[in-house]
Jmol script that loads the backbone (N, CA, C; Angstrom):
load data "model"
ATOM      1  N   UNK A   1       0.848  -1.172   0.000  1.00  0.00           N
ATOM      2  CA  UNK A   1       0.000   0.000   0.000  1.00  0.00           C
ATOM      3  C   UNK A   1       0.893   1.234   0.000  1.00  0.00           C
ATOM      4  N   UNK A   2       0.412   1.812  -0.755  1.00  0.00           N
ATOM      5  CA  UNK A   2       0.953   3.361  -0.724  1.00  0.00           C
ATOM      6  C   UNK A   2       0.677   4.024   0.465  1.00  0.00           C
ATOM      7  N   UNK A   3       2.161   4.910   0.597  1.00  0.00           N
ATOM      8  CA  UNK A   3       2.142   6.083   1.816  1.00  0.00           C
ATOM      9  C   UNK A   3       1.354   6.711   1.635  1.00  0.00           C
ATOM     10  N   UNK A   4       0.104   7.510   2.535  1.00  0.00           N
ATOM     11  CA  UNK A   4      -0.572   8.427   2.780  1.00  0.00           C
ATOM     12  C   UNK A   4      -0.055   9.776   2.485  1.00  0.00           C
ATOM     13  N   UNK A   5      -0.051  10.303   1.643  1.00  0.00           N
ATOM     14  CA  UNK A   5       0.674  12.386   1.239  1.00  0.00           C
ATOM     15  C   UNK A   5      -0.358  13.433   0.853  1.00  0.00           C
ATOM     16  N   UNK A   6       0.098  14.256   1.610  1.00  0.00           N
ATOM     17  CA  UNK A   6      -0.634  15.355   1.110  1.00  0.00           C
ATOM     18  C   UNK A   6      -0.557  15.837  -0.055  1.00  0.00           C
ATOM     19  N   UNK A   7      -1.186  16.328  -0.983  1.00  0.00           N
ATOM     20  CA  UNK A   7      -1.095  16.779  -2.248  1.00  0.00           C
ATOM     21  C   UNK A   7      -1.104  18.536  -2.194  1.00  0.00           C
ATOM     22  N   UNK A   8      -0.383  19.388  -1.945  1.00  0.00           N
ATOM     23  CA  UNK A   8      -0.221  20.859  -1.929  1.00  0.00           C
ATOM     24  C   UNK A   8      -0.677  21.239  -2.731  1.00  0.00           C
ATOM     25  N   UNK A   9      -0.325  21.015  -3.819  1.00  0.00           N
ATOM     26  CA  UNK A   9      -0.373  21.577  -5.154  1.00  0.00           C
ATOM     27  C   UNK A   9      -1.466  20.917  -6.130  1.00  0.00           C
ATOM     28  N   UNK A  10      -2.306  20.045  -5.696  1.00  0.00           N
ATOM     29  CA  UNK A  10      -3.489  19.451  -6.256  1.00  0.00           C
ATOM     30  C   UNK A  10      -4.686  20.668  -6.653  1.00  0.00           C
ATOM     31  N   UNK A  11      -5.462  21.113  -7.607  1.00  0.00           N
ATOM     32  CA  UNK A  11      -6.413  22.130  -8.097  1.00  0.00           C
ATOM     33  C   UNK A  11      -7.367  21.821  -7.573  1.00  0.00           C
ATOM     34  N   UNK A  12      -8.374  22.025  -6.515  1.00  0.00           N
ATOM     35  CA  UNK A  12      -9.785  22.225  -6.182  1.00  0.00           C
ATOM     36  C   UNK A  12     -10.656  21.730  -7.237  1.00  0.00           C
ATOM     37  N   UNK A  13     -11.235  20.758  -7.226  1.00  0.00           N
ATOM     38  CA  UNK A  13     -12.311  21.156  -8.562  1.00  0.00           C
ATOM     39  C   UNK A  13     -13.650  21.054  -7.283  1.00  0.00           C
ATOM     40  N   UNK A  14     -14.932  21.125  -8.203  1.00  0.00           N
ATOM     41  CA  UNK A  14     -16.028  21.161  -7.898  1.00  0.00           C
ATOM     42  C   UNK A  14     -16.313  20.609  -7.028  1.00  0.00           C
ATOM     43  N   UNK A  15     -17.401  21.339  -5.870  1.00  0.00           N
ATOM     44  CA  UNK A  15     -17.545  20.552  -4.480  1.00  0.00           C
ATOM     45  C   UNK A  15     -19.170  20.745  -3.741  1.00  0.00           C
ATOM     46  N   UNK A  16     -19.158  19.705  -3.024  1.00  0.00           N
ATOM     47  CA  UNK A  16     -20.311  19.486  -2.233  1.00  0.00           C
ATOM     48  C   UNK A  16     -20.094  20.468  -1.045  1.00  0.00           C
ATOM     49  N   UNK A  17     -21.122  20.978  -0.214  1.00  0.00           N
ATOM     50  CA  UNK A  17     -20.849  21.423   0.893  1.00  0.00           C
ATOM     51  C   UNK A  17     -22.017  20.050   1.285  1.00  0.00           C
ATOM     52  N   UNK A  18     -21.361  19.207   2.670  1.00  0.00           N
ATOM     53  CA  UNK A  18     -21.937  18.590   3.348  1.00  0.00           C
ATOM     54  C   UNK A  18     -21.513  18.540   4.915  1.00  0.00           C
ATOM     55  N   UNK A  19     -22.894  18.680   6.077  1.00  0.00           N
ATOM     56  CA  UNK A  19     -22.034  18.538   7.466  1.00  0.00           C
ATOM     57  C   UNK A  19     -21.972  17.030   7.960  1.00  0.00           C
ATOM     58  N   UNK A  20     -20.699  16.970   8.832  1.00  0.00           N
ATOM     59  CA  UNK A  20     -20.407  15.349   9.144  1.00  0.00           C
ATOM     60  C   UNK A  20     -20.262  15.597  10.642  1.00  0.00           C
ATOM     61  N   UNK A  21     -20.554  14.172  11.493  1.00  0.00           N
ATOM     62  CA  UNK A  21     -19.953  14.518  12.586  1.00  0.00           C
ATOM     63  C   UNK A  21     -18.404  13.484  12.623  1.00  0.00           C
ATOM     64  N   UNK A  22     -17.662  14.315  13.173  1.00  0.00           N
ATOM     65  CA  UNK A  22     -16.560  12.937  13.576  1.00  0.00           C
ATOM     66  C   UNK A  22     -16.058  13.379  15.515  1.00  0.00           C
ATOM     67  N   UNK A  23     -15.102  12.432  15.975  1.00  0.00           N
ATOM     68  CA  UNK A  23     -15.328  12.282  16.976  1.00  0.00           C
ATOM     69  C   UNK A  23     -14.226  13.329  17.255  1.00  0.00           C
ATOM     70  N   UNK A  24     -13.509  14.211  18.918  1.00  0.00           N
ATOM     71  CA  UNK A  24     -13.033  14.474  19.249  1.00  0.00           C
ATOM     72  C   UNK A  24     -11.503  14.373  18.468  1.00  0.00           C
ATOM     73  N   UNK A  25     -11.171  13.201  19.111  1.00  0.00           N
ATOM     74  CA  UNK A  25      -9.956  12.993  18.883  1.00  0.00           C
ATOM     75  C   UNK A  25      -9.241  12.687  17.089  1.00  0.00           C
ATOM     76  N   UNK A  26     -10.227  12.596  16.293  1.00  0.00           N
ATOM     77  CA  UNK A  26     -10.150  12.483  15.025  1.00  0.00           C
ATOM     78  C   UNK A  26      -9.996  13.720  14.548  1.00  0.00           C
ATOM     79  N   UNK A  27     -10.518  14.752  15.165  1.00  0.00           N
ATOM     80  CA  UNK A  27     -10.646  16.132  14.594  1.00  0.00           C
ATOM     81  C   UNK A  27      -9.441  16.769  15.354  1.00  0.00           C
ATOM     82  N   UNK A  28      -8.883  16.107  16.708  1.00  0.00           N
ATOM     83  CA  UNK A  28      -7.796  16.767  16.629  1.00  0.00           C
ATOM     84  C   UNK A  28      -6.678  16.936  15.620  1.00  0.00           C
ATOM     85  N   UNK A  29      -6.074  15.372  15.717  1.00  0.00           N
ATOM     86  CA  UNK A  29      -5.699  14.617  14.671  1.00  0.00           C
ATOM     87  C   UNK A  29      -5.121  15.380  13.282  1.00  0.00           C
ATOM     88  N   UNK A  30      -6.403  15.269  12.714  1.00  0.00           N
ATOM     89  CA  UNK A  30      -6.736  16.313  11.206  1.00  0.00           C
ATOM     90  C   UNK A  30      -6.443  18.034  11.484  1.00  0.00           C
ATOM     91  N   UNK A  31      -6.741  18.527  13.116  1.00  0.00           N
ATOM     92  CA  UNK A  31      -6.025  19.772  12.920  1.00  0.00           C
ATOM     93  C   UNK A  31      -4.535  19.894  13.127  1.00  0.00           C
ATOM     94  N   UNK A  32      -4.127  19.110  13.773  1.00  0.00           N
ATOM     95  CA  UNK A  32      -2.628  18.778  13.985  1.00  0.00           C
ATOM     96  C   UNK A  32      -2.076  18.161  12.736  1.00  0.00           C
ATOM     97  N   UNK A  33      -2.366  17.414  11.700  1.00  0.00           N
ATOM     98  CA  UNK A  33      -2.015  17.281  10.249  1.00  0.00           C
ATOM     99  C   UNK A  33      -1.880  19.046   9.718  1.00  0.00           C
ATOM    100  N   UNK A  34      -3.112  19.664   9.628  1.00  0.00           N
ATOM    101  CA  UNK A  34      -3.525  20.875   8.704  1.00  0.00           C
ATOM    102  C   UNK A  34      -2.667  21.825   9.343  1.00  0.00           C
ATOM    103  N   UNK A  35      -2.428  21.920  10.549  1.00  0.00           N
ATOM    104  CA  UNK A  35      -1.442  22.832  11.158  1.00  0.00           C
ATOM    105  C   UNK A  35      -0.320  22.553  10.445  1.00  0.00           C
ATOM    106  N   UNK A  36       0.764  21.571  11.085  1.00  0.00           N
ATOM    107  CA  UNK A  36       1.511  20.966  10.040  1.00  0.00           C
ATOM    108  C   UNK A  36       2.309  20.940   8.734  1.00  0.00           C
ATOM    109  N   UNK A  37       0.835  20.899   8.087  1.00  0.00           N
ATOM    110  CA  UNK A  37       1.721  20.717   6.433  1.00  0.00           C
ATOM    111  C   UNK A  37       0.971  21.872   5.951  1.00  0.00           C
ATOM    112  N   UNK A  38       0.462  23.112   7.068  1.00  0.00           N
ATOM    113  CA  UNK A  38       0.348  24.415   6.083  1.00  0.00           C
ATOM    114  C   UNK A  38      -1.224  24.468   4.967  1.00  0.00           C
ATOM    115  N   UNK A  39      -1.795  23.645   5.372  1.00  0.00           N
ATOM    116  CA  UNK A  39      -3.446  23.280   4.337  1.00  0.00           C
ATOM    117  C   UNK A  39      -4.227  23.373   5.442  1.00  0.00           C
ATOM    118  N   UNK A  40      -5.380  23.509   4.513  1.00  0.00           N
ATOM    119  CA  UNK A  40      -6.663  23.915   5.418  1.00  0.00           C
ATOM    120  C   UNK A  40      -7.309  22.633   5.629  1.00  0.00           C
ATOM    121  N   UNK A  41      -8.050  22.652   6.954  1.00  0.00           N
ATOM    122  CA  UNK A  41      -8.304  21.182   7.712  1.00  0.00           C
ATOM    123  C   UNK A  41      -9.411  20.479   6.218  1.00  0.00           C
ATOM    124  N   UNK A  42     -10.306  21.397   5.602  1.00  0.00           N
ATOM    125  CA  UNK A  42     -10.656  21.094   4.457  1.00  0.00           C
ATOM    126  C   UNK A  42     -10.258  20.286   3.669  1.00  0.00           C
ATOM    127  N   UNK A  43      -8.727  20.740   3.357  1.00  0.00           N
ATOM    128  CA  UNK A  43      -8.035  20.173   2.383  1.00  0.00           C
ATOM    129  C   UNK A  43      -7.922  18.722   3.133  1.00  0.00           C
ATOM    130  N   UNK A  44      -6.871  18.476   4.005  1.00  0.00           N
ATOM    131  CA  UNK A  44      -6.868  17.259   4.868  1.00  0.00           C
ATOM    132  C   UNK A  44      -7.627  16.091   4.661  1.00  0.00           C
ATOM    133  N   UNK A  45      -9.597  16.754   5.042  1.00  0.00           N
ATOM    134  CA  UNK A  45     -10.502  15.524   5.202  1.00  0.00           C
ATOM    135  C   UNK A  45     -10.100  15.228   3.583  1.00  0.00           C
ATOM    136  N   UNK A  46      -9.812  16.056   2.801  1.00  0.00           N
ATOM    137  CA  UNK A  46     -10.679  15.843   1.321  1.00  0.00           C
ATOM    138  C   UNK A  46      -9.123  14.776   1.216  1.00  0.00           C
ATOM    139  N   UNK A  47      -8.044  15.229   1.322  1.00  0.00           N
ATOM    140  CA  UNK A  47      -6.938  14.054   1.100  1.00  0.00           C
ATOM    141  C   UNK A  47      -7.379  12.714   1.396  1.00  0.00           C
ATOM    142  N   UNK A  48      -7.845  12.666   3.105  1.00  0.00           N
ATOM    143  CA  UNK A  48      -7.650  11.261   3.890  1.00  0.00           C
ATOM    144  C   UNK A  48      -8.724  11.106   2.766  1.00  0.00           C
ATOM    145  N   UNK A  49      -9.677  11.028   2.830  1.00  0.00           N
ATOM    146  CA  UNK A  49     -11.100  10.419   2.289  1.00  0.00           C
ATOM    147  C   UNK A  49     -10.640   9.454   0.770  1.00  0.00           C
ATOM    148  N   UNK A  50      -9.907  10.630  -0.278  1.00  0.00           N
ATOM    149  CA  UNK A  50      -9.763  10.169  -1.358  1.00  0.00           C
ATOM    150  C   UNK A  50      -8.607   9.178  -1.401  1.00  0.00           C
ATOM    151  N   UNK A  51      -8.104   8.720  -0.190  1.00  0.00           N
ATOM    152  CA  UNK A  51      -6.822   7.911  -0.405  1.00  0.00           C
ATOM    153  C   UNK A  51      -7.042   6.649   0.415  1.00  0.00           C
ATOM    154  N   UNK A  52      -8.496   7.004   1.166  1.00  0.00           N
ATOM    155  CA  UNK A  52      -9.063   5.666   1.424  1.00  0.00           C
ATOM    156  C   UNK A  52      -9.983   4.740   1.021  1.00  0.00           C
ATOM    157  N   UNK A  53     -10.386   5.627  -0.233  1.00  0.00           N
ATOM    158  CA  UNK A  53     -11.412   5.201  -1.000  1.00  0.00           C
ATOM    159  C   UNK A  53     -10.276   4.650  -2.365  1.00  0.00           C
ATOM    160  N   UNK A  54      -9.460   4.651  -2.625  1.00  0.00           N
ATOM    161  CA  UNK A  54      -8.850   4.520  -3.453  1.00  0.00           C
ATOM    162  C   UNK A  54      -7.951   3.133  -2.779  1.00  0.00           C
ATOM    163  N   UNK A  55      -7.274   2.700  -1.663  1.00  0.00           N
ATOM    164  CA  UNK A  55      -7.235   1.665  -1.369  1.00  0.00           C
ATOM    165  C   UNK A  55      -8.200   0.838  -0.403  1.00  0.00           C
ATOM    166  N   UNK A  56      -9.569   0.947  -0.654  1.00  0.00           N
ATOM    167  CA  UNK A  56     -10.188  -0.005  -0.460  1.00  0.00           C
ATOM    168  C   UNK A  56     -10.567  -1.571  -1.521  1.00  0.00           C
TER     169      UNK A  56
END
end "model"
wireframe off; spacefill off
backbone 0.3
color backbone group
């Protein structure tokens, strides 16, 4: 399996606005990533999501 990376330089395309709940410590997590590597916690969910849907 491929390493998990952030993509910086990846283009935005078209988007849903949807609300989710996730738990405490998951959302720390993702702000301590977004702090980090300089991206918005936005960017983050939208990374993890597409790189777990992609090795499932």
């Amino acid at each position: 399996m491929t390493k998990f990376r952030i993509d910086k330089n990846k283009i935005a395309s078209k988007t849903i606005n949807r609300t989710i709940r996730i738990k405490e410590e998951v959302f720390e997590k993702l702000m301590e990533l977004s702090k980090e590597n300089g991206v918005s916690f936005n960017k983050i969910v939208q990374e993890c999501i597409e790189y777990s849907l992609s090795h499932m």
